[in-house]
KEMARMAR-679887 format. One record per residue: residue in three letters; z, x, y of N, C-alpha, C in turn. Coordinates in pm, whole numbers, padded with zeros to 5 digits, always signed. Each point is the difference from the previous one (the first is absolute). Layout:
KEMARMAR-679887
ALAZXYZXYZXY/...
***
This chain:
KEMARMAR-679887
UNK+08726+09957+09065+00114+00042+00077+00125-00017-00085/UNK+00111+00121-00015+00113-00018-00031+00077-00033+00098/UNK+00134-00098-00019+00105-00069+00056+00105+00033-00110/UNK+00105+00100+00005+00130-00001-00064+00109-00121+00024/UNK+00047+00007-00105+00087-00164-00021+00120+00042+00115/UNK+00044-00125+00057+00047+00039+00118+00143-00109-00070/UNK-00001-00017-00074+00110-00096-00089+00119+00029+00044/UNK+00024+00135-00024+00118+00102-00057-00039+00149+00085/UNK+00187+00078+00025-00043+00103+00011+00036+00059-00066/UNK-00092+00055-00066+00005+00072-00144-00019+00133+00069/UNK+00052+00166-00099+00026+00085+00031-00170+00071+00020/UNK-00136-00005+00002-00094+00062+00040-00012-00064+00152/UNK+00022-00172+00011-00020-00030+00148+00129+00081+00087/UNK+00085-00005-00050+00136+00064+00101-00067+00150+00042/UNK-00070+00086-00102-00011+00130+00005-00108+00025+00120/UNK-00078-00122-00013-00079+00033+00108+00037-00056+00151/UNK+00061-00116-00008+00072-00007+00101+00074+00110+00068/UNK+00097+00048-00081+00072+00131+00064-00082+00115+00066/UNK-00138+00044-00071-00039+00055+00054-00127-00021+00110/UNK-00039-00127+00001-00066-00049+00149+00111+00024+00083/UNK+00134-00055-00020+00098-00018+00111+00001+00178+00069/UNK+00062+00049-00110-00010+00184+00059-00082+00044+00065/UNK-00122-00033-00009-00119+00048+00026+00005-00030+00157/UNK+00009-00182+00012+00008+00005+00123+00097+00071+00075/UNK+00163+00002-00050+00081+00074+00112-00092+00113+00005/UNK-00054+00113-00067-00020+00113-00004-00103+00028+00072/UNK-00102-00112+00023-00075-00036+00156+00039+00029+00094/UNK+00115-00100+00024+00089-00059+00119+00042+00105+00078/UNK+00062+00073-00102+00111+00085+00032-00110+00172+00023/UNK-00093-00002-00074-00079+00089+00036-00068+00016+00153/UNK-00018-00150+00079-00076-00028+00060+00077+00008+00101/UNK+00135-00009+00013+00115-00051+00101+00061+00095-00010/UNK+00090+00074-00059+00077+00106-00031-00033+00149-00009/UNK-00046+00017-00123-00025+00130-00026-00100-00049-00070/UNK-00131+00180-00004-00153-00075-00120+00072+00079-00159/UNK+00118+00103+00017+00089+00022-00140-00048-00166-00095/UNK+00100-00123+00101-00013-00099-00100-00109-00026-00087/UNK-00097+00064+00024-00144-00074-00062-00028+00062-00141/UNK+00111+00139-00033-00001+00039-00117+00092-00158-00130/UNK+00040-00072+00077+00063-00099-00082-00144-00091-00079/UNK-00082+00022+00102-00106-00064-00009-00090+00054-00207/UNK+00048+00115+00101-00099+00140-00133+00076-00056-00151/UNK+00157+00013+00031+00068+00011-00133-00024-00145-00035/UNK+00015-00127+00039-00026-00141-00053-00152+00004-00049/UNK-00099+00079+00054-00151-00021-00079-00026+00097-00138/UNK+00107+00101-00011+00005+00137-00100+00111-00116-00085/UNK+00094-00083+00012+00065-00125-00076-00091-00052-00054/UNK-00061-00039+00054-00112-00140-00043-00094+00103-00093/UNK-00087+00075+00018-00069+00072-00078+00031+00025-00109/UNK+00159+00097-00025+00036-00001-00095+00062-00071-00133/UNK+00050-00123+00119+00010-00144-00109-00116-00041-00077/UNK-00121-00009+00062-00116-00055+00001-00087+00090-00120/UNK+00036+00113-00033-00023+00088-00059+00096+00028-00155/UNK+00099+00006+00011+00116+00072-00120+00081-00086-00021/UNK+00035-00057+00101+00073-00168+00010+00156+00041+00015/UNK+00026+00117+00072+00127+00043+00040+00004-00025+00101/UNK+00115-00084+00109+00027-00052+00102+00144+00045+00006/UNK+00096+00045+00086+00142-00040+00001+00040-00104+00050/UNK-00089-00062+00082+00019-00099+00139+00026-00154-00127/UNK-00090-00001-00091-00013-00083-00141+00098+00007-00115/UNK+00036+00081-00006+00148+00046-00108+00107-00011+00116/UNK-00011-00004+00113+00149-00072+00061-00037-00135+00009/UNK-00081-00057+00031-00007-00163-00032-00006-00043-00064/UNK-00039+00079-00145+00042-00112-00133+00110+00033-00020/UNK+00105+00101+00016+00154+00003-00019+00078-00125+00094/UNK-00099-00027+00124+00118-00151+00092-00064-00080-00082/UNK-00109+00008-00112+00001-00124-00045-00122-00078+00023/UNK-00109+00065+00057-00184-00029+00004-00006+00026-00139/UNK-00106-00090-00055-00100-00029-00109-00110+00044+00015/UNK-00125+00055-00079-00118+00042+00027-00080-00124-00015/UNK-00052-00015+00048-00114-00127-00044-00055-00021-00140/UNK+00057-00134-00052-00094-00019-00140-00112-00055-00007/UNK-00095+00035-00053-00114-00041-00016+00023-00116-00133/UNK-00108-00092+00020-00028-00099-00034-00083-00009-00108/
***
């Protein structure tokens, strides 16, 4: 089993944070509001893919500009 270091929030934990958090409004708000919201859903998993893939994020180049670090390995 992996466990990520929970030390620090370093800029890959923030990235995923942000986008669990979206995900859920985009539930919420899908579920309560309008089902439109659930395309928020679409664009945060087409994020993640493409990070996960090419390693282009914007959501990641605005948080290392406030000043997130990427995680150093050891």
């Amino acid at each position: 089993m992996f466990l990520a270091s929970t030390k620090s929030w370093y800029l890959e934990r923030v990235v995923y944070f942000i986008a669990g958090l979206f995900s859920l409004v985009g539930v919420s708000l899908g579920t309560f509001v309008s089902p439109w919201w659930y395309l928020l859903n679409l664009l945060v998993g087409v994020n993640l893919v493409v990070f996960s893939t090419v390693g282009f994020c914007p959501m990641a180049i605005l948080l290392n500009k406030l000043g997130f670090e990427p995680k150093v390995r050891d």
